[in-house]
C-alpha positions as CSV (number, residue, x, y, z in Angstrom):
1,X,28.5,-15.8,-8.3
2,X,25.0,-16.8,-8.8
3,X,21.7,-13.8,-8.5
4,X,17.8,-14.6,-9.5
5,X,14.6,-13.5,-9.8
6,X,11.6,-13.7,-10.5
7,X,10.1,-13.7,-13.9
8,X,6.9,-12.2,-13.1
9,X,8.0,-9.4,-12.0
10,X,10.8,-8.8,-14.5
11,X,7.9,-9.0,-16.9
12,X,6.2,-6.3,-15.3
13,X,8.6,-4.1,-13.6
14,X,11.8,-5.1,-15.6
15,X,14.5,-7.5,-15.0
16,X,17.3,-5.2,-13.7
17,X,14.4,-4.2,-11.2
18,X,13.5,-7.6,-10.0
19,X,16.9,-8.3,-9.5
20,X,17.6,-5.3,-7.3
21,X,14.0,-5.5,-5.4
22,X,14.8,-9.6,-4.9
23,X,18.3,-7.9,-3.4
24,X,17.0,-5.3,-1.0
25,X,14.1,-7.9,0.1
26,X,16.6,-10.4,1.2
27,X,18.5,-7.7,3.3
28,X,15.6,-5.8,4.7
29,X,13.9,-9.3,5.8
30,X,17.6,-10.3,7.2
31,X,17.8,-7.0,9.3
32,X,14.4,-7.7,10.2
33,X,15.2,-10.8,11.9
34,X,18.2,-9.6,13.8
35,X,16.5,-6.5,14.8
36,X,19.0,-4.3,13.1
37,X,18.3,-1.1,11.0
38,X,14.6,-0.3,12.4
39,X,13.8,3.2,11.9
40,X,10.3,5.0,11.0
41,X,8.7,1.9,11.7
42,X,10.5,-0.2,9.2
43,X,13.4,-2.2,8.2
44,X,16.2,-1.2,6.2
45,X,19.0,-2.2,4.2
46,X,21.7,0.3,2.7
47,X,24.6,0.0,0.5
48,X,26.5,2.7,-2.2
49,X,25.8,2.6,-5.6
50,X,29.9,2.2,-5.7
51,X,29.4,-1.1,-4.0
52,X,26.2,-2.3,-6.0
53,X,28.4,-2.3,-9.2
54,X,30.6,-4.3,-7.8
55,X,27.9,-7.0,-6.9
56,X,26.3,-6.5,-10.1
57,X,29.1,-6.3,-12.8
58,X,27.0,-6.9,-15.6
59,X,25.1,-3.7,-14.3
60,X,26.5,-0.2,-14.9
61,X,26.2,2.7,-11.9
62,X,23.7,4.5,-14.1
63,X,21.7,1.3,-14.9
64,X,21.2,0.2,-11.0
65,X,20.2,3.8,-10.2
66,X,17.7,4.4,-12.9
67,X,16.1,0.6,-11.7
68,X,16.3,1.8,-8.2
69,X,14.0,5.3,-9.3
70,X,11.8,3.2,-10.8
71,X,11.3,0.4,-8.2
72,X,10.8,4.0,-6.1
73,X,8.1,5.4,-8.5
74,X,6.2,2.5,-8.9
75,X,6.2,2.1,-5.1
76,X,8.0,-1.0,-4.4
77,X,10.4,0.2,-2.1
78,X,11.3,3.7,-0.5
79,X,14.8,5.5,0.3
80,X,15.9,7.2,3.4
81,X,18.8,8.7,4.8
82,X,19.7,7.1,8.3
83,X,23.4,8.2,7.6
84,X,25.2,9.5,10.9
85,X,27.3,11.4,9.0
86,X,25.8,14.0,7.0
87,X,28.3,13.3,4.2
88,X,27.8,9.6,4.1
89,X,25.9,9.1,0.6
90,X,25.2,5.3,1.2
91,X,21.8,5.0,0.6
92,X,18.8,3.2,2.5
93,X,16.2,1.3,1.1
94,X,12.9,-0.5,2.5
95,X,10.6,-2.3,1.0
96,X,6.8,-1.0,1.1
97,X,3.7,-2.6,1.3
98,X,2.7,-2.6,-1.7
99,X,6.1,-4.4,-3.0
100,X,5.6,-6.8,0.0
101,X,1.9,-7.8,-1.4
102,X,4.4,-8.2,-5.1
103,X,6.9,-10.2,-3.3
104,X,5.2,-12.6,-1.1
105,X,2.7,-14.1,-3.8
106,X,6.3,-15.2,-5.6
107,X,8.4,-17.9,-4.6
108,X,11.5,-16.2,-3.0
109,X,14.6,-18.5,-3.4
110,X,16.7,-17.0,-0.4
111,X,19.2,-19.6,-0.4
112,X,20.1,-19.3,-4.4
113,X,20.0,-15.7,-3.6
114,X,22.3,-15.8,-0.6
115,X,25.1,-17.2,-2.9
116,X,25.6,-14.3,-4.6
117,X,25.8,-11.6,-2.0
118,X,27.0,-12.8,1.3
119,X,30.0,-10.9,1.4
120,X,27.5,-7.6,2.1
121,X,26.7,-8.2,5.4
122,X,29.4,-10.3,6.9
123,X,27.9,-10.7,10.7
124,X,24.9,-11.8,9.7
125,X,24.5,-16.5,9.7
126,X,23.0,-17.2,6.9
127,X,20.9,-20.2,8.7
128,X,18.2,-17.5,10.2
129,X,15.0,-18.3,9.4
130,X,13.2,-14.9,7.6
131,X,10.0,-14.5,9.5
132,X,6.9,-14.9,8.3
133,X,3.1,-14.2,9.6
134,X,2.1,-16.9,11.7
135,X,-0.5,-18.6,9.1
136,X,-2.9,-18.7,12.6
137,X,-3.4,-15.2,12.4
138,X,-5.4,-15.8,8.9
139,X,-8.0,-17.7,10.2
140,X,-8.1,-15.2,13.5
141,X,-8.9,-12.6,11.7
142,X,-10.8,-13.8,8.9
143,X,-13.2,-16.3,11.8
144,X,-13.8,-13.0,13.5
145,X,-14.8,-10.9,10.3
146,X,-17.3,-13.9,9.4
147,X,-18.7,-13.8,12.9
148,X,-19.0,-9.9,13.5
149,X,-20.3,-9.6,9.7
150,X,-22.0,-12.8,9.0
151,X,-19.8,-13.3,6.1
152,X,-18.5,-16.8,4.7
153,X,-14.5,-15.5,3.7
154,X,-12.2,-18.4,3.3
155,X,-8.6,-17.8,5.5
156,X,-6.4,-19.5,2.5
157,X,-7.8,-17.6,-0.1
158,X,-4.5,-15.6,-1.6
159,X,-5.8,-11.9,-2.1
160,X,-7.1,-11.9,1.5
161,X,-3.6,-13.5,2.9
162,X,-1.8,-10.7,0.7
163,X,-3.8,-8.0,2.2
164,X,-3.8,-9.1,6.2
165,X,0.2,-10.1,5.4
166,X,0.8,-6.8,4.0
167,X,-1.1,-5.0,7.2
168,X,1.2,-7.4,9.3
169,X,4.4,-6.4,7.9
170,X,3.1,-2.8,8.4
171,X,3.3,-3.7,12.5
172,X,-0.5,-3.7,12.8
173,X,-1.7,-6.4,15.4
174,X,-4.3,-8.8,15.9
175,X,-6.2,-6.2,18.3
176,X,-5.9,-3.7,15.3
177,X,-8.0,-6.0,12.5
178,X,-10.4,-6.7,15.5
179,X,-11.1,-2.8,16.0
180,X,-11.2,-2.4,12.3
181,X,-14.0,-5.1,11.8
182,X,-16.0,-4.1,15.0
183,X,-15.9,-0.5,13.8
184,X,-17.1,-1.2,10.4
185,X,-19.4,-3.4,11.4
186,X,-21.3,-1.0,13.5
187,X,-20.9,1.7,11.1
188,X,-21.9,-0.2,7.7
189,X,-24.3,-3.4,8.7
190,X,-27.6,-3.0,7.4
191,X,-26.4,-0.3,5.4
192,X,-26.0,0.1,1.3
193,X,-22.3,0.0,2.9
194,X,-22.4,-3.8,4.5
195,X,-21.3,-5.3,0.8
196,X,-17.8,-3.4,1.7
197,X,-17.8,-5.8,4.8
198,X,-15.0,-7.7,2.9
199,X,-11.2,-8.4,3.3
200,X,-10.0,-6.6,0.3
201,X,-11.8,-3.7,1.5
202,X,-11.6,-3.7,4.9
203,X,-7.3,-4.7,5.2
204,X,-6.5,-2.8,2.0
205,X,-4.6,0.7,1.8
206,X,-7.1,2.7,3.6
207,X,-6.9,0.2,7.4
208,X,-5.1,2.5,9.2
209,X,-7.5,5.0,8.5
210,X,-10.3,2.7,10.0
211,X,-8.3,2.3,13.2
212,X,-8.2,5.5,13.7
213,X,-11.9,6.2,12.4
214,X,-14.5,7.7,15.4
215,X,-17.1,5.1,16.7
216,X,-20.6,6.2,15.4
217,X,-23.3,5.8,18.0
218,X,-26.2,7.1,15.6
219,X,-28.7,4.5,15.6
220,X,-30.5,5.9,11.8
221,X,-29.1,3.8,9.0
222,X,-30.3,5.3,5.8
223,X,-29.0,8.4,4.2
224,X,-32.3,10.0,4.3
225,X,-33.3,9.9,8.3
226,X,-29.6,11.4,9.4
227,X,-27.0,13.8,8.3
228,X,-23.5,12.4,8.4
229,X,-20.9,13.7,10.8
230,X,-17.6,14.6,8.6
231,X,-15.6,11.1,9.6
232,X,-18.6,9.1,8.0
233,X,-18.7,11.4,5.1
234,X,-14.8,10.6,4.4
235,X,-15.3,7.0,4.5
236,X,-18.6,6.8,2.3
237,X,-16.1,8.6,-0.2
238,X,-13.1,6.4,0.7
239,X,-14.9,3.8,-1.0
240,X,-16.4,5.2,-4.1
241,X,-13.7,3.8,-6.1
242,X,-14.5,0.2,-5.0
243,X,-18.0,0.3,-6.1
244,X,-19.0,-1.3,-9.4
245,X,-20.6,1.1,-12.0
């Protein structure tokens, strides 16, 4: 029986965490691909904590759980109960955007990883491919940030692929990054705001609350000519933590 991961992230996190978060990745991405396990608009894998210390012998029950918490409170993955039995105590895990954006700028070894736990999931091939983004939808969205914003962002530069992936993987579409940028752009161009007009800003944590942000039809840029409506206010102050003091 053979199980990896990754050393990065055992430096940071821990190794019995990167082992367990390489573990629930694998299975999450797997049900992904075969459709399975899709609740709350995620992907999930589950398994008993009975059954993870059999996979991992050199692990003890109270180990794997205390990693598990952690990977929880440092926001790698969430649990849920999906159980149809309400005294089923398998538990369900996903993997959350955050440990995505961890996960995909390492190199995941599927098939090394495969060897040591195929006896989980016994229906699933192992010859699936795991899905990725396409790599088109990169330069999509970053060609039509540059044109709306007049910006020169490069589509292969690794922060901005981690933050459009990580949107991706949330469900958002193409359309989605293309109201986001149009809505900014008319909101912040030729504003102190336009500096903001960038990926990390603009596909980071707070993109869902730009899709859903009210077009402003105000013609007055400066702060001084116009009094904000309260959506504009929340979004000057969304971004106070990005600005360089």
């Amino acid at each position: 029986m053979e199980h990896s991961f990754d050393t990065e992230i055992a430096k940071e996190y821990g190794i019995q965490e990167a082992i367990l978060l390489k573990f629930i990745y694998f299975w999450v991405e797997k049900n992904r691909v075969n459709e399975k396990h899709f609740y709350d608009d995620k992907y999930w894998t589950y398994n008993s904590l009975k059954a993870m210390v059999e996979l991992f012998p050199y692990l003890t029950e109270r180990q794997i759980n205390y990693a598990l918490n952690n990977l929880i409170d440092k926001g790698l993955i969430i649990k849920g109960n999906y159980n149809e039995k309400s005294y089923d105590r398998t538990l369900w895990y996903s993997i959350t955007a955050f440990g995505y954006a961890i996960l995909q700028n390492c190199q995941m070894e599927l098939t090394k990883l495969s060897n040591g736990i195929d006896k989980i999931v016994t229906p699933i091939p192992f010859n699936l491919p795991v899905k990725e983004p396409d790599n088109n939808i990169y330069g999509l969205v970053v060609d039509y940030l540059n044109e709306k914003a007049g910006t020169f962002y490069k589509k292969n530069t690794k922060s901005t692929q981690v933050s459009i992936r990580a949107r991706i993987n949330e469900g958002f579409t193409f359309e989605d990054f293309k109201k986001v940028i149009d809505t900014k752009c008319k909101s912040w161009k030729k504003t102190e705001w336009e500096k903001f007009l960038r990926p990390e800003t603009l596909f980071g944590k707070k993109f869902e609350g730009y899709l859903n942000e009210k077009e402003n039809t105000n013609k007055s840029n400066t702060f001084s000519q116009r009094e904000y409506n309260k959506d504009e206010l929340n979004s000057l102050f969304d971004n106070l933590d990005e600005i360089d003091l």
